[in-house]
C-alpha positions in Angstrom: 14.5 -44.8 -8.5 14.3 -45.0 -4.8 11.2 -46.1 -4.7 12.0 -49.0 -6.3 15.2 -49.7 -4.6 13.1 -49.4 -0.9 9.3 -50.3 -0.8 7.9 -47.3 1.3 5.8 -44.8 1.3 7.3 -41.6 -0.4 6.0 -38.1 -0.9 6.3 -34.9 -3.0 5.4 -32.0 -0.9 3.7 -28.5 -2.5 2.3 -25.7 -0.3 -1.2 -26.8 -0.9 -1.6 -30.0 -3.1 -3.4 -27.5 -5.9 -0.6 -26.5 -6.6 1.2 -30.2 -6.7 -1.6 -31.1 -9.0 -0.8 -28.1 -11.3 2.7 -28.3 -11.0 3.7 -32.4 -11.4 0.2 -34.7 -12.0 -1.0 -32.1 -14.8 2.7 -31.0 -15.3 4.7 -31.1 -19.1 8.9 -30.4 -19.2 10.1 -28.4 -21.3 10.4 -31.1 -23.8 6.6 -31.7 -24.0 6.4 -34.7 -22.2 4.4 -35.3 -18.9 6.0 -35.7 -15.7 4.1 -38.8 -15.0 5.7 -39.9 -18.4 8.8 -40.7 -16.9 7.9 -43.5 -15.4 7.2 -46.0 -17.6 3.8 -47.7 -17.2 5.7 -51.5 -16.4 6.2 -49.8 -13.4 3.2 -48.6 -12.5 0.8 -51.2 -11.0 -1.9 -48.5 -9.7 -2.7 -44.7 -9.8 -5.3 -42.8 -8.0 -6.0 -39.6 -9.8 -7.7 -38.6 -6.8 -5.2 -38.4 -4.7 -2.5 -38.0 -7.0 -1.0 -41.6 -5.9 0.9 -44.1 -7.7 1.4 -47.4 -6.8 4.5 -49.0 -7.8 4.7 -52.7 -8.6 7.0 -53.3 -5.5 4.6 -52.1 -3.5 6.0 -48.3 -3.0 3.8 -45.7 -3.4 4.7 -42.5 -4.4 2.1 -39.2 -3.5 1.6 -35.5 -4.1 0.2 -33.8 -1.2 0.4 -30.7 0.2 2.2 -28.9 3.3 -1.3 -27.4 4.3 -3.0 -30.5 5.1 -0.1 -32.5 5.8 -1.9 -34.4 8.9 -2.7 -36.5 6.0 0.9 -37.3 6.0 1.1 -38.5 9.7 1.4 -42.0 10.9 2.2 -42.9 6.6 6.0 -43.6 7.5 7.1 -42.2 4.4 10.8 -43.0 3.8 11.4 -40.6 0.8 10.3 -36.8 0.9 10.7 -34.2 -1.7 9.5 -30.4 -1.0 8.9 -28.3 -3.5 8.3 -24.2 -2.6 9.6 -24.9 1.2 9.7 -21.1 1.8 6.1 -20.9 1.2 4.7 -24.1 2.7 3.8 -24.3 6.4 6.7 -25.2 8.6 5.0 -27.7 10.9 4.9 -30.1 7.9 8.5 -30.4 8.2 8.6 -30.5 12.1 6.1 -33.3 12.1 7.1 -35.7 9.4 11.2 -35.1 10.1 11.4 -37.8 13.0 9.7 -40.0 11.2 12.4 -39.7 8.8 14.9 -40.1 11.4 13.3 -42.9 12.6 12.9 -45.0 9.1 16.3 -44.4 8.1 14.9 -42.3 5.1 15.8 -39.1 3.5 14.3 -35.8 2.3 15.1 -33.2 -0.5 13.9 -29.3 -0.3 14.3 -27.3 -2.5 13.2 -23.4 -2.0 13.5 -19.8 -3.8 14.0 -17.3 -0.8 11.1 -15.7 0.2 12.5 -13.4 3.1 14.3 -14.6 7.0 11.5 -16.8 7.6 11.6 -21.0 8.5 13.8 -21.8 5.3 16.2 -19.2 6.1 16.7 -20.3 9.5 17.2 -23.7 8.1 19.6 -23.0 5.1 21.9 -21.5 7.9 21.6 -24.1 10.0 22.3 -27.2 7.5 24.6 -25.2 5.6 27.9 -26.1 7.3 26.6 -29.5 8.4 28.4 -32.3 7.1 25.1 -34.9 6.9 23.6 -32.2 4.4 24.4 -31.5 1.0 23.9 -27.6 0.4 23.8 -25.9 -3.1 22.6 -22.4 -3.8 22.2 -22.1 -7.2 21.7 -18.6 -8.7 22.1 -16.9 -12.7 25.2 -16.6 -12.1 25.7 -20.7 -11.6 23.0 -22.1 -13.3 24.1 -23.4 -16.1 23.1 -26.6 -19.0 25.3 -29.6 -20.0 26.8 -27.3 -22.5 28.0 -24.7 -19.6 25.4 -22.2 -21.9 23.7 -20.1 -18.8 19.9 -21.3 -18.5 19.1 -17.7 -17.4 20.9 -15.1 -19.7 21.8 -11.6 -18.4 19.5 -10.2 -21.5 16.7 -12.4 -19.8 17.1 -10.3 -16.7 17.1 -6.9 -18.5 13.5 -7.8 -20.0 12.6 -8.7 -17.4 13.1 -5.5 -15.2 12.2 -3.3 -18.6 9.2 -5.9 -18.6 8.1 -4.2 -14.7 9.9 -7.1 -12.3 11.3 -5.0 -9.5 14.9 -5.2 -8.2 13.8 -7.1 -5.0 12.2 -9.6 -6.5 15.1 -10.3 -9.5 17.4 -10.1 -6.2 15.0 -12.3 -5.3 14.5 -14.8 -8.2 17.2 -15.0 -10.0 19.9 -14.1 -7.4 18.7 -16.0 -3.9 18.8 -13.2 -1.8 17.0 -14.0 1.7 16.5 -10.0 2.1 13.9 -9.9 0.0 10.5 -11.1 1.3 7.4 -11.7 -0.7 6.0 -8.7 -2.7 2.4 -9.0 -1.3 3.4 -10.3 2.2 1.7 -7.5 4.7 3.9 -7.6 7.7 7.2 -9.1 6.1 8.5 -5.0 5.5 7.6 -4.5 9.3 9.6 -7.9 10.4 12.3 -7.1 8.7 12.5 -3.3 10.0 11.8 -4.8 13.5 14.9 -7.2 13.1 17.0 -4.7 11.8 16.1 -2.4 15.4 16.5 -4.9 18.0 12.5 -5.4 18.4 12.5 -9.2 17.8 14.7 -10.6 20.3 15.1 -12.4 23.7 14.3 -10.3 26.9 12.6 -11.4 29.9 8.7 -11.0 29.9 7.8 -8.0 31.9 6.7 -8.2 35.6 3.1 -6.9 34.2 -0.1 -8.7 33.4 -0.1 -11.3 30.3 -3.1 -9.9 27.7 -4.0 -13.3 25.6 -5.4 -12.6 21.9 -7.0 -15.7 20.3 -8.4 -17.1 16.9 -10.9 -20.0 17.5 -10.7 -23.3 15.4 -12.0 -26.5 15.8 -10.8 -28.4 12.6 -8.5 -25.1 11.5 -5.9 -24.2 13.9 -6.6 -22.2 17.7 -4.0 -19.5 17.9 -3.2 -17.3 20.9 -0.7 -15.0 21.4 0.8 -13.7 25.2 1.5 -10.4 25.6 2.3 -8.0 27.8 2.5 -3.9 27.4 5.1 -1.1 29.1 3.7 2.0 28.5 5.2 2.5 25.4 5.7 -0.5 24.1 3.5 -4.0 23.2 5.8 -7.1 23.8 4.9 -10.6 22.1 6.3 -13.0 24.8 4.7 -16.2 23.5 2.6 -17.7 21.0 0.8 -21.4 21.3 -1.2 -22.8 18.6 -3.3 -26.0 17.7 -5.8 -28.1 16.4 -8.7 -30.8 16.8 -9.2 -30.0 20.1 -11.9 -28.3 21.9 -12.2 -25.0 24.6 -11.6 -27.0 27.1 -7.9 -28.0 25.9 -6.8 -24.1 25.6 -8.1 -23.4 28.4 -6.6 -25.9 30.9 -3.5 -24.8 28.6 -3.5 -21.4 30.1 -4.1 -22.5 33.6 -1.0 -25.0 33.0 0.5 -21.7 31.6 -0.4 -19.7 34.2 1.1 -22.1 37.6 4.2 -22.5 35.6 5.1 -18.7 35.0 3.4 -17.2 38.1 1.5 -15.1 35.7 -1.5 -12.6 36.4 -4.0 -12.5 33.5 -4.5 -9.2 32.2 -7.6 -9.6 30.0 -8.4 -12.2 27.3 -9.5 -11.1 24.0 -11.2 -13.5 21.3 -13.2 -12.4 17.8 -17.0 -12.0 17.1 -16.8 -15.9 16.7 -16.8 -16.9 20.6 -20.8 -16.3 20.4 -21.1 -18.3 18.5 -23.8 -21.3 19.5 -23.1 -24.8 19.6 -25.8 -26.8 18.1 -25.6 -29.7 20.6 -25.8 -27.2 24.4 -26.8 -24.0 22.8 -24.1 -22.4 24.9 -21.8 -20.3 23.1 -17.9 -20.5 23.2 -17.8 -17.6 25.6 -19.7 -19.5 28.1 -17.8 -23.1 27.9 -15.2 -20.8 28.9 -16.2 -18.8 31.5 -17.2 -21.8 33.2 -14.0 -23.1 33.1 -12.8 -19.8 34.6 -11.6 -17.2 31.6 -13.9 -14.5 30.8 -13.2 -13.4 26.9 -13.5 -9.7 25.8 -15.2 -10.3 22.7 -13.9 -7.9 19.4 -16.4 -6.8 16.8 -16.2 -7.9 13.6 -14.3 -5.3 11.4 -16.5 -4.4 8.1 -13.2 -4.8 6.1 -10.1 -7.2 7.2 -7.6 -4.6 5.5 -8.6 -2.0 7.9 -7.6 -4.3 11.1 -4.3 -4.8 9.3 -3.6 -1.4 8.2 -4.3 -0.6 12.1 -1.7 -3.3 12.4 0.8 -1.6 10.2 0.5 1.3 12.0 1.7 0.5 15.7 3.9 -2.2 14.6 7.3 -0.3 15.7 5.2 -0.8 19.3 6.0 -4.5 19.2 8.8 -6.6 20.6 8.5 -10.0 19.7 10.4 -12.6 21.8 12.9 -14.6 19.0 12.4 -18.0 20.1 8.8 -18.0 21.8 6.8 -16.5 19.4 9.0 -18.0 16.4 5.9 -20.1 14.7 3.8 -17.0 15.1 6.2 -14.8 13.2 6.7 -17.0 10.7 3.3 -16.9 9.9 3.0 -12.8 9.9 6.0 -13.2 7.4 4.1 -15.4 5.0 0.3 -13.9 5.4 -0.1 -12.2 2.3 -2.9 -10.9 -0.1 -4.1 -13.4 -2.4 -3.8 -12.4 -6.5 -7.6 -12.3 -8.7 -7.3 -13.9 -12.6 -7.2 -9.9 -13.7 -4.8 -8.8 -11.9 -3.7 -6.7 -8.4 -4.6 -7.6 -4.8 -8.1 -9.4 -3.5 -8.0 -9.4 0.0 -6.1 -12.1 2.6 -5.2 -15.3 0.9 -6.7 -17.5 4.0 -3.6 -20.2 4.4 -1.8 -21.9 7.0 -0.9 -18.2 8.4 -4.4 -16.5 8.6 -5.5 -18.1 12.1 -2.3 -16.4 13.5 -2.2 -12.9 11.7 -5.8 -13.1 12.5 -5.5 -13.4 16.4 -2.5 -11.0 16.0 -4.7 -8.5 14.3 -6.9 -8.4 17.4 -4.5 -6.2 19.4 -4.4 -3.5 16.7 -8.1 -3.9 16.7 -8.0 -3.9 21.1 -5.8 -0.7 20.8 -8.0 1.3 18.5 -10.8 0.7 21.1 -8.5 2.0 23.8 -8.6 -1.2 25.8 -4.9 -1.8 26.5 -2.7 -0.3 29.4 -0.1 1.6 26.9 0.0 5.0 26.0 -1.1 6.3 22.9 1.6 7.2 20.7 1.3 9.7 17.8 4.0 8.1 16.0 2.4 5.1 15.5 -1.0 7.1 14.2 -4.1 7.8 16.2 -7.6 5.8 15.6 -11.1 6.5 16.0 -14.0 4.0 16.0 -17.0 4.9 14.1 -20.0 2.4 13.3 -17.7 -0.7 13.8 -15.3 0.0 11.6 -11.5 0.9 12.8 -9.9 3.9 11.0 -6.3 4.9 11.0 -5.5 8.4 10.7 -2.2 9.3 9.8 
């Protein structure tokens, strides 16, 4: 409807457009009919089943895309933007496309189930009392037809539970409770343990020198975190990510860093990636960088991710994480999460929008196994011992 009222560009956001595909292009209501069915073919003067894009005959196009790429999205001054699964979808799609909004004069719907105090959280709170917004939390309890029959019955929820749904996630589903994070999220326990103790908050960095931990990208996202260490215990003070650009841009970054804070480097950690050769100067990424004056600390590659985050697990009540500079980074350790096989149970890392960051934060459980950071062992985080590249934790 607006799209015909306004020619513009307008969008309907999934996490990853897979799922948009799955969900609305290849989608049927609970009536039978296909979503695309509802609008009626007069309307439609194009479609690109492609790109899951219609063209209206006004000359508004309507598109599915997804959060994960949305780049695609920038410099498209869409008007109209509906997001579907906001919890889950990467937060900088929002961040990016919002002033464009602003500027157009356009609007945006998002629609979300809870998934824990990540991004969406922080924004339900902060819209909720705004009078520009409209705000409705809909739960079993207020869901209900044209008929006022409840579209979720309190008999559904009992099979459901006998049927093996745990508590957290009905909280979760049918209730909208924020405390509950996603069931195969594998820091979101720790994050919420840390909140609930103080450890993600905002302090003043130490007066000690700034560690860097890094995951290299050229078309994927860079991410480095800053941290510094107390003998007992590891705090996050910032967190920078980005994209496109090459070693040069990070590294004039941490120089930029570096004269604004008055900070002494401690050392700079990167992954088994950084040697890396380029085709075009056969010089790797540790020496483009060392020529521009950062010497990297290079991490084996662990046999098996879930070891490095088990590591992880392990000394997290070590880390303080700064609430406002390290936000994007802990929005992504709330999301990572193990992806699901077609049979069932867990298959490793779902690689998303959140891997590059849990991946350069797993480098300081992997530096601290090695015994190559100025803190102090503590036994009740567990104790590690390297053996043939691979990181154990022994409880």
């Amino acid at each position: 409807m607006k799209a015909l009222q306004r020619k513009g560009n307008y969008f309907v956001i999934f996490p990853t457009a897979r799922q948009g595909r799955k969900a609305i292009w290849l989608g049927i209501d609970a009536g039978g009919v296909s979503f695309l069915d509802h609008i009626p073919d007069r309307l439609i003067a194009k479609t690109n089943n492609t790109e899951m894009r219609l063209h209206l005959i006004n000359g508004s196009v309507i598109q599915l895309i997804g959060a994960a790429n949305y780049n695609h999205a920038l410099g498209t001054n869409p008007v109209g933007i509906i997001y579907s699964e906001y919890a889950l979808q990467n937060p900088l799609c929002y961040m990016h496309l919002f002033p464009i909004l602003a500027e157009n004069g356009g609007w945006q719907i998002i629609n979300t189930t809870p998934r824990g105090h990540n991004h969406a959280y922080r924004l339900f709170n902060q819209i909720k009392k705004n009078k520009d917004w409209y705000v409705s939390e809909e739960t079993v309890a207020t869901g209900v037809d044209h008929k006022d029959n409840f579209i979720i019955k309190p008999e559904d929820i009992v099979e459901a539970e006998a049927a093996g749904m745990s508590k957290e996630l009905i909280a979760q589903e049918f209730f909208c409770s924020w405390e509950s994070a996603m069931e195969n999220a594998y820091f979101a326990k720790n994050l919420a343990l840390s909140r609930k103790n103080g450890q993600i908050k905002i302090f003043p960095p130490p007066h000690k020198p700034v560690y860097t931990f890094w995951d290299i990208g050229i078309a994927d996202l860079t991410t480095i975190w800053f941290v510094s260490f107390s003998e007992e215990h590891i705090y996050l003070i910032d967190y920078y990510q980005n994209s496109g650009m090459d070693v040069k841009h990070y590294i004039d970054y941490l120089h930029k860093y570096q004269a604004k804070n008055n900070t002494v480097w401690g050392k700079h950690f990167a992954p088994h990636d950084m040697h890396v050769r380029s085709y075009s100067t056969g010089k790797t990424r540790c020496d483009s960088a060392r020529e521009l004056g950062i010497n990297f600390k290079v991490c084996p590659r662990p046999k098996c991710k879930i070891n490095s985050i088990e590591i992880a697990r392990g000394i997290f009540t070590l880390f303080v994480f700064h609430a406002t500079r390290t936000q994007t980074g802990v929005d992504a350790l709330m999301h990572y999460h193990a992806s699901t096989n077609p049979n069932g149970g867990e298959s490793g890392p779902n690689h998303d929008w959140s891997s590059h960051a849990a991946d350069s934060f797993l480098l300081i459980g992997q530096a601290y196994a090695h015994g190559w950071l100025p803190i102090k062992k503590s036994e009740g985080a567990g104790s590690f011992r390297y053996n043939e590249g691979l990181m154990e934790l022994i409880i």
